[in-house]
DSSP file (Angstrom, degrees, kcal/mol; ACC not computed):
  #  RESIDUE AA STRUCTURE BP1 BP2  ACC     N-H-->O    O-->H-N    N-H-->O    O-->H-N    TCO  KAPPA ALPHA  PHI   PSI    X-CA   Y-CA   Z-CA
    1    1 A X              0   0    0      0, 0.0     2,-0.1     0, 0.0     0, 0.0   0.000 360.0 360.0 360.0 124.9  100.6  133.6  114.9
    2    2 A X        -     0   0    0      1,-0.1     2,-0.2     0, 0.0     0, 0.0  -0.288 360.0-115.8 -88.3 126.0   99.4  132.0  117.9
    3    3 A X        -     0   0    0      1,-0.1    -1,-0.1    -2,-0.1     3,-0.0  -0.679  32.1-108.5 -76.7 157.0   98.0  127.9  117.4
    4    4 A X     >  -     0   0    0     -2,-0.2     4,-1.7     1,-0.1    -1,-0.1  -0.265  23.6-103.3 -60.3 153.4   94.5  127.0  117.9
    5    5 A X  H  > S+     0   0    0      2,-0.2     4,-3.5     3,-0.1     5,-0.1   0.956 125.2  41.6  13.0 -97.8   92.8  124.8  120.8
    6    6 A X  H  > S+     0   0    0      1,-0.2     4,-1.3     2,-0.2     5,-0.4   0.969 111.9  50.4 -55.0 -73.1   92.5  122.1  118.4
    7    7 A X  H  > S+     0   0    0      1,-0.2     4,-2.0     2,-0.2    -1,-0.2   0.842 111.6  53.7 -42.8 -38.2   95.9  122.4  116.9
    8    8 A X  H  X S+     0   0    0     -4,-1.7     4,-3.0     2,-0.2    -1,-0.2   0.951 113.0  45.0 -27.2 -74.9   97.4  122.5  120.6
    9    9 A X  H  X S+     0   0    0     -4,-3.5     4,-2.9    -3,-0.3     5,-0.3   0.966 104.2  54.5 -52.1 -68.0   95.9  119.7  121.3
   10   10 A X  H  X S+     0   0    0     -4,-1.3     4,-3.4     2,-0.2     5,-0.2   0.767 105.5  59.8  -8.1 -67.6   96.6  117.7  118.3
   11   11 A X  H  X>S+     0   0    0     -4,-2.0     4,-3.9    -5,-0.4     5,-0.9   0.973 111.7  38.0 -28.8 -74.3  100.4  118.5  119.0
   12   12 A X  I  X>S+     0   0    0     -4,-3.0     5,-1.7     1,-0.2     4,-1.4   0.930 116.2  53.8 -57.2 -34.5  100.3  116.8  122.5
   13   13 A X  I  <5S+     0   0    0     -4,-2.9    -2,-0.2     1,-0.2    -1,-0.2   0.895 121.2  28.2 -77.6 -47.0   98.1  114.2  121.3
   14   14 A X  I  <5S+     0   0    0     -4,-3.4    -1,-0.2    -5,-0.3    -3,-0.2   0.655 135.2  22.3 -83.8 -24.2  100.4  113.2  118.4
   15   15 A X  I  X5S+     0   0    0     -4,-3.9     4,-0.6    -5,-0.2    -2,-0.2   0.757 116.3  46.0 -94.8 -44.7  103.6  114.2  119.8
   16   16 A X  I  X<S+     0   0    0     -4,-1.4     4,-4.1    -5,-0.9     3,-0.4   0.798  97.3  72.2 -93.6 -39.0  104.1  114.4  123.2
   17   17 A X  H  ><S+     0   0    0     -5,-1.7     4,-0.9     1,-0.2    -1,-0.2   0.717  94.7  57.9 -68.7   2.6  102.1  110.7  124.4
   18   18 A X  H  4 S+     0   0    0      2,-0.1     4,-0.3     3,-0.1    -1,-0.2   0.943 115.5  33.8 -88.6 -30.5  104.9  108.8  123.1
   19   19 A X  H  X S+     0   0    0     -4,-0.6     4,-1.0    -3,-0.4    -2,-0.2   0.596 116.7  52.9 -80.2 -17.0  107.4  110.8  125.6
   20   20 A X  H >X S+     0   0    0     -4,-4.1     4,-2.1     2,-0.2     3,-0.6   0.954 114.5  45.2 -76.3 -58.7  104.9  111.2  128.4
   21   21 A X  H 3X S+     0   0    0     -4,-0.9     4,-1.6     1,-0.3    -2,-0.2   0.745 114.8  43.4 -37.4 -33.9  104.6  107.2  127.9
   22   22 A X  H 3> S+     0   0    0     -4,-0.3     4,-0.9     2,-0.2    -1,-0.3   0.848 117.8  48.6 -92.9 -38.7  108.5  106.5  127.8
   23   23 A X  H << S+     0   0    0     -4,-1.0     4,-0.4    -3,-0.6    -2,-0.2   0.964 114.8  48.4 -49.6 -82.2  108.6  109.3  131.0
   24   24 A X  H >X S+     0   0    0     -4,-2.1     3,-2.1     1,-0.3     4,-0.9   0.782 112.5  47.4 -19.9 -84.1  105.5  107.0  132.5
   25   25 A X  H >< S+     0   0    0     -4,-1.6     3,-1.0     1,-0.3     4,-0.4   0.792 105.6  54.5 -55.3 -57.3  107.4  103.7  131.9
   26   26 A X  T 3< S+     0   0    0     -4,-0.9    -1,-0.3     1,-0.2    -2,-0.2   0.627 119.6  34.1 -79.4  -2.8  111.1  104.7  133.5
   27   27 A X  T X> S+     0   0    0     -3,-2.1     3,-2.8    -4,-0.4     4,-1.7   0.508  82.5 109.1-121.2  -5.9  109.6  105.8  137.0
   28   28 A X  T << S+     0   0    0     -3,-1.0     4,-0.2    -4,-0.9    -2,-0.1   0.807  81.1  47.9 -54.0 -44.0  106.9  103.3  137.1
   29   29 A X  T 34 S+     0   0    0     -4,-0.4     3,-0.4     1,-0.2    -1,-0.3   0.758 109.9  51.3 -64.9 -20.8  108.7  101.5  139.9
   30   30 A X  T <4 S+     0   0    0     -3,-2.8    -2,-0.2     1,-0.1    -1,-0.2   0.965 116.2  41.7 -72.8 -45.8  109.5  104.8  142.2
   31   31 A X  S  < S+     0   0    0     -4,-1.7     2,-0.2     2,-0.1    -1,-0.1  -0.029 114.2  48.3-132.6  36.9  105.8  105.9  142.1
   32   32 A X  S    S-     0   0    0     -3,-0.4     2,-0.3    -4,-0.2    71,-0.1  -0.905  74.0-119.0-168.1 148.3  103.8  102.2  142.7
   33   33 A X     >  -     0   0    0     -2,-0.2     4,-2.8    70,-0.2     5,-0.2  -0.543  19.2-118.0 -91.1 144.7  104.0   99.8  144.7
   34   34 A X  H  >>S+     0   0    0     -2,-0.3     4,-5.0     1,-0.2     5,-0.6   0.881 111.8  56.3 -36.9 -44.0  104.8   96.1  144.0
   35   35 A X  H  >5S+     0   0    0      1,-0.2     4,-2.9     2,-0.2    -1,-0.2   0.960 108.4  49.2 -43.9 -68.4  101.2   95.0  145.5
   36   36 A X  H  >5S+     0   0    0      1,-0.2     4,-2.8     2,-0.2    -1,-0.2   0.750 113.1  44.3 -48.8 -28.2   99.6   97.1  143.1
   37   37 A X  H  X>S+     0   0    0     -4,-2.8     4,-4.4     2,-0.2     5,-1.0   0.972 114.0  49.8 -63.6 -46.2  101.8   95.8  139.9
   38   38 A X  I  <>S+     0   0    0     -4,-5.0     5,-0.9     2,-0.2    -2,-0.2   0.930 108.9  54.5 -69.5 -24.8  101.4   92.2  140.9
   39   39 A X  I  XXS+     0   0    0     -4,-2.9     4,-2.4    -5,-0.6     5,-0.6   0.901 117.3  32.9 -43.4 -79.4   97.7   93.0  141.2
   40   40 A X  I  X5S+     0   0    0     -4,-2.8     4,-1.1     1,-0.3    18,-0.6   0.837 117.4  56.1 -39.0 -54.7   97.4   94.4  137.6
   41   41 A X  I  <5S+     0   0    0     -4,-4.4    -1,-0.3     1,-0.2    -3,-0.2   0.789 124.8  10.5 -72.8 -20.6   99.7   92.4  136.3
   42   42 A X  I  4<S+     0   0    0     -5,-1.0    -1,-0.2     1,-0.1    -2,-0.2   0.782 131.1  36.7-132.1  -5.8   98.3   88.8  137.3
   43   43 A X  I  <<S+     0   0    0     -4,-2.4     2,-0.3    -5,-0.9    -3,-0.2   0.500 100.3  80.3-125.5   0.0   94.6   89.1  138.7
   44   44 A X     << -     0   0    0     -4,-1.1    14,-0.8    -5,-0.6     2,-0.2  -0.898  60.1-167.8-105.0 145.3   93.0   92.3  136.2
   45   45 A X  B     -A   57   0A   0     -2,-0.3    12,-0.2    12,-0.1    11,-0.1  -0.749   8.8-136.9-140.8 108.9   92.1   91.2  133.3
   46   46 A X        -     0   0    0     10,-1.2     2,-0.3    -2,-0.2     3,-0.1   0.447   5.7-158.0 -49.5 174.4   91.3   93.6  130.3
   47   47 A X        +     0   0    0      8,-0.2     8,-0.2     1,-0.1     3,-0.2  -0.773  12.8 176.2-152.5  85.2   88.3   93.4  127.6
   48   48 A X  S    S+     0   0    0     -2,-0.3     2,-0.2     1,-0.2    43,-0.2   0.801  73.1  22.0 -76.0 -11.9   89.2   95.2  124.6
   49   49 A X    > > -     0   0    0      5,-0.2     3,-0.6     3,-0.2     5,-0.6  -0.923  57.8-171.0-130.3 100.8   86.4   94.5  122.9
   50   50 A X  B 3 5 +B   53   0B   0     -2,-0.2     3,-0.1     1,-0.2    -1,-0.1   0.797  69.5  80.7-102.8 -14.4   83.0   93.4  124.3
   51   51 A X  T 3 5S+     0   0    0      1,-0.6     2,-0.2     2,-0.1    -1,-0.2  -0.275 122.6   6.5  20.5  -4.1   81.1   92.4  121.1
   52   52 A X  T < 5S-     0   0    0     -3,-0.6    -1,-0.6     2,-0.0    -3,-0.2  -0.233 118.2-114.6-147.6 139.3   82.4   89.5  120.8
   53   53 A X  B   5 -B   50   0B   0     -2,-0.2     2,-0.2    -3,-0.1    -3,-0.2  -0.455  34.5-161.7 -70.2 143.0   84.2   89.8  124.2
   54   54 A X      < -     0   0    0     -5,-0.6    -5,-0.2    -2,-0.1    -2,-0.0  -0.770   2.9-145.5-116.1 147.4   88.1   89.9  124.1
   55   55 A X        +     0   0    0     -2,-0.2     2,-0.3    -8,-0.2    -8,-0.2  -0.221  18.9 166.2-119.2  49.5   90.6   89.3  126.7
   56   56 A X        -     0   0    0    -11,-0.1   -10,-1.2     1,-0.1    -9,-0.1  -0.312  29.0-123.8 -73.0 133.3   93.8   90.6  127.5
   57   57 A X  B     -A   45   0A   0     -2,-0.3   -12,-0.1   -12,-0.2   -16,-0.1  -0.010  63.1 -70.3 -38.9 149.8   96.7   90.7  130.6
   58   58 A X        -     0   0    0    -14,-0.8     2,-0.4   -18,-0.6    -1,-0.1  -0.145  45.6-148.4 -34.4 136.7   97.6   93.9  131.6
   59   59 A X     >  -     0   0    0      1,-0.2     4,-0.8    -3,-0.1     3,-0.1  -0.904   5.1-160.5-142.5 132.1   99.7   96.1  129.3
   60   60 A X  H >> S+     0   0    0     -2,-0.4     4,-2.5     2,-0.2     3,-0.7   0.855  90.4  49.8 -73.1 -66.0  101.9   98.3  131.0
   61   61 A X  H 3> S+     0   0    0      1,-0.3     4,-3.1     2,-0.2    -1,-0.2   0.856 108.0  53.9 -44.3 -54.3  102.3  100.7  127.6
   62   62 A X  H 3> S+     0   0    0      2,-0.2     4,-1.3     1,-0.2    -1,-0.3   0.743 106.6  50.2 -51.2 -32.3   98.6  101.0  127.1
   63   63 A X  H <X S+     0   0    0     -4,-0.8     4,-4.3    -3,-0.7     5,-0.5   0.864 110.5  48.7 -82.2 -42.4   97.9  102.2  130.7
   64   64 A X  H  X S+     0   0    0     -4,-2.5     4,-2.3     2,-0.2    -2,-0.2   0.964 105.1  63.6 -73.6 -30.0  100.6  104.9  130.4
   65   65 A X  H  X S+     0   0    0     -4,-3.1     4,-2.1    -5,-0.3    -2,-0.2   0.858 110.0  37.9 -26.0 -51.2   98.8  105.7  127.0
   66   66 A X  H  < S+     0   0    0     -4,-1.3    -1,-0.2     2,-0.2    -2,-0.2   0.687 107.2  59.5 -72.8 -42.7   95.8  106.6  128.9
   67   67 A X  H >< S+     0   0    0     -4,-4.3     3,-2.3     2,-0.1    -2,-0.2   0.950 111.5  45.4 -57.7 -35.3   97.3  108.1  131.6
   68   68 A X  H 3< S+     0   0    0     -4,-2.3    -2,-0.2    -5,-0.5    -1,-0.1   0.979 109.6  52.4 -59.4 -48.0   98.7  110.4  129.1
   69   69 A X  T >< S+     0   0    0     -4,-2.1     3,-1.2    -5,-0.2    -1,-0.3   0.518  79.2 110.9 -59.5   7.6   95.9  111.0  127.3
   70   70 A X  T <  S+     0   0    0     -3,-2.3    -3,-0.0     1,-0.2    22,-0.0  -0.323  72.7  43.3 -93.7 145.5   93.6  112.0  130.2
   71   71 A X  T 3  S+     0   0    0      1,-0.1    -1,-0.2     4,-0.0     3,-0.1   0.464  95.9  79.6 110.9 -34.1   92.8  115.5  129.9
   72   72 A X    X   +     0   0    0     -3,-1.2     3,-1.3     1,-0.1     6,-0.3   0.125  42.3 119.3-109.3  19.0   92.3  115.4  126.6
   73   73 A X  T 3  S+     0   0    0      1,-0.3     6,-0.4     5,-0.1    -1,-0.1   0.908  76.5  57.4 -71.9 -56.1   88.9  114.1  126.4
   74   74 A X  T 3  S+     0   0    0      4,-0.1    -1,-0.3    -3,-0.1    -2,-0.1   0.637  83.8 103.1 -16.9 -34.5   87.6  117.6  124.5
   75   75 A X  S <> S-     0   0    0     -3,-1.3     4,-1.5     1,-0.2   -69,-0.0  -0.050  74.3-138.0 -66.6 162.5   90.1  117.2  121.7
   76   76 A X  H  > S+     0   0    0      2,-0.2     4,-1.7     3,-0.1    -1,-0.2   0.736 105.6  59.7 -89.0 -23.7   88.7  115.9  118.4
   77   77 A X  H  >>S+     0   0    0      2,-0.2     4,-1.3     1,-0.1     5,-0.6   0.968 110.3  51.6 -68.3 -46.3   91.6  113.5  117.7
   78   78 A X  H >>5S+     0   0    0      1,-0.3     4,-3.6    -6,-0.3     3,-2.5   0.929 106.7  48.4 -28.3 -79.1   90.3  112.2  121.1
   79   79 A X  H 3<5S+     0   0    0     -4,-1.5    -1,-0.3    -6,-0.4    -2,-0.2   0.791 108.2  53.8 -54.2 -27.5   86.9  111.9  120.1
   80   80 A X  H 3<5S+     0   0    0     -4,-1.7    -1,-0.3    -3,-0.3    -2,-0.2   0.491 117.3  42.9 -74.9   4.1   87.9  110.0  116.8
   81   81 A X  H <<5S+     0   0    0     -3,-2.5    -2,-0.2    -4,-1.3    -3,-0.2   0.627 124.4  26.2-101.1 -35.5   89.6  107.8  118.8
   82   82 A X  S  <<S-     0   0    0     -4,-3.6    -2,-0.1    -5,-0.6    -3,-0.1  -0.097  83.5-164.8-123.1  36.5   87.6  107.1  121.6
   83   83 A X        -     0   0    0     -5,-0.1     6,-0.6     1,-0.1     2,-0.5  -0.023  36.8 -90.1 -32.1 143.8   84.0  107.8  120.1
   84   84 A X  S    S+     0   0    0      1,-0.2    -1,-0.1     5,-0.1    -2,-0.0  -0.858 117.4  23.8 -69.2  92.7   81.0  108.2  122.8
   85   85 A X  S    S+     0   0    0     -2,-0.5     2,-0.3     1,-0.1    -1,-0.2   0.575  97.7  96.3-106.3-178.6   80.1  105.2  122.9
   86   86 A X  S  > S-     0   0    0     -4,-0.1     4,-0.8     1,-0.1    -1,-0.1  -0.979  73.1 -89.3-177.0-174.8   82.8  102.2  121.9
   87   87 A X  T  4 S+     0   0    0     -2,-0.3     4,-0.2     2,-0.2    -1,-0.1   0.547 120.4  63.4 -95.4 -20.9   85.2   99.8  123.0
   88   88 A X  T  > S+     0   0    0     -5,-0.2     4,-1.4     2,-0.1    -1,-0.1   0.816 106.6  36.9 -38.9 -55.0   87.5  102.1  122.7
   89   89 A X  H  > S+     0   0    0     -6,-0.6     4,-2.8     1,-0.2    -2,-0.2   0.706 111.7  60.3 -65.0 -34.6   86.2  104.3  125.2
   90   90 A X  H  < S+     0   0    0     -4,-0.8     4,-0.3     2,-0.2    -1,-0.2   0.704 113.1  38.6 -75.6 -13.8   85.1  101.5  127.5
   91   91 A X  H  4 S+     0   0    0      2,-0.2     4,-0.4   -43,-0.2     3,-0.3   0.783 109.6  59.5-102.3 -27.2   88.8  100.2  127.7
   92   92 A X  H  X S+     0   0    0     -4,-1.4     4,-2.0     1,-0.3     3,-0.2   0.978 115.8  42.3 -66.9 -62.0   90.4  103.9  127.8
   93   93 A X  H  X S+     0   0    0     -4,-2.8     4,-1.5     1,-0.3    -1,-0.3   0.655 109.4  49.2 -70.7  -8.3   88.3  104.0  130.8
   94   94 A X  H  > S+     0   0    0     -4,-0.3     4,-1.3    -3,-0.3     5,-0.3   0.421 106.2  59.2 -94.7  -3.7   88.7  100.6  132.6
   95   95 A X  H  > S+     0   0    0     -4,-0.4     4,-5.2    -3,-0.2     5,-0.2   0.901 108.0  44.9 -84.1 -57.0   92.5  100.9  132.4
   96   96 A X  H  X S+     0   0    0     -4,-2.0     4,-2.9     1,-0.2     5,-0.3   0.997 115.8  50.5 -61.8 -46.5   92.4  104.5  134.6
   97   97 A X  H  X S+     0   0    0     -4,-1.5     4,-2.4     2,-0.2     5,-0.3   0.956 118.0  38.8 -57.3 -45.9   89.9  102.8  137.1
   98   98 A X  H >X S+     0   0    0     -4,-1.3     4,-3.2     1,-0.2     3,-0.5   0.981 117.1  45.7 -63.9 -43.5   92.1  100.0  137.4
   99   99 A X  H 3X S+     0   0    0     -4,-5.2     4,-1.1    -5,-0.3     5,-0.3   0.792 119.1  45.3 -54.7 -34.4   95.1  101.8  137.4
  100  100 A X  H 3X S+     0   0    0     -4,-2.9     4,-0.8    -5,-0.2    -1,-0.3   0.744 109.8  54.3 -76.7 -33.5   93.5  104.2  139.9
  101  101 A X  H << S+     0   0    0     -4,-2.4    -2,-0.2    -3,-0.5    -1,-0.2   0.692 122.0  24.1 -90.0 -25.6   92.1  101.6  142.0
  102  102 A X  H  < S+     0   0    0     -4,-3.2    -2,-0.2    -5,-0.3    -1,-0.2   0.438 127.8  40.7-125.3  20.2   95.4   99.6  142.7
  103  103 A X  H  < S+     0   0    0     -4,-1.1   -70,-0.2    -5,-0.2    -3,-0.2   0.529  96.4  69.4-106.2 -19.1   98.1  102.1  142.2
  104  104 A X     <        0   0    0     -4,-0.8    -4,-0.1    -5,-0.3    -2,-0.1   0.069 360.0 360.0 -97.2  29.2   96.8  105.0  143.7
  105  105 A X              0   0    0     -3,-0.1    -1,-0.3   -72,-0.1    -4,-0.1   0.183 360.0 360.0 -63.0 360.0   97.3  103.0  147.4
């Protein structure tokens, strides 16, 4: 018997980001450049929350989180994680824009 979709998903979602992350993490230096790290890492500054707005540095883990997850925006463990809309969703996305906007040099 063949898994569902959803059960598919699930899998990667629950399994697979912690090794795509650890993957993410061990190459990070081959496939960005210093410019872009020191960007992220000392001028972005995150907002997990905007209600009462929150502030946090870059975090390296969380952005390979996101990359990993990307892709997966259909799933339903996605959507209970990142409900349309939230603070979730608003940080899942400002992490790929940043990441996109100074790595992707």
């Amino acid at each position: 018997m063949y898994p569902t979709a959803n059960e598919q998903h699930d899998f990667m979602y629950n399994k697979m980001i912690p090794t795509m992350q650890k993957v993410l993490s061990e190459i990070r230096d081959e496939v960005t450049t210093q410019r872009g790290r020191n960007v992220l890492e000392n001028e972005v500054t995150m907002h997990p929350t905007a209600n009462p707005l929150t502030s946090t540095p870059w975090i390296w883990s969380e952005h390979y989180k996101y990359l990993s997850v990307r892709g997966l925006e259909e799933a339903n463990c996605f959507n209970q994680d990142f409900p349309n809309p939230s603070d979730q969703l608003n940080l899942f996305i400002d992490y790929l824009r940043h990441g996109k906007n100074e790595l992707d040099r």
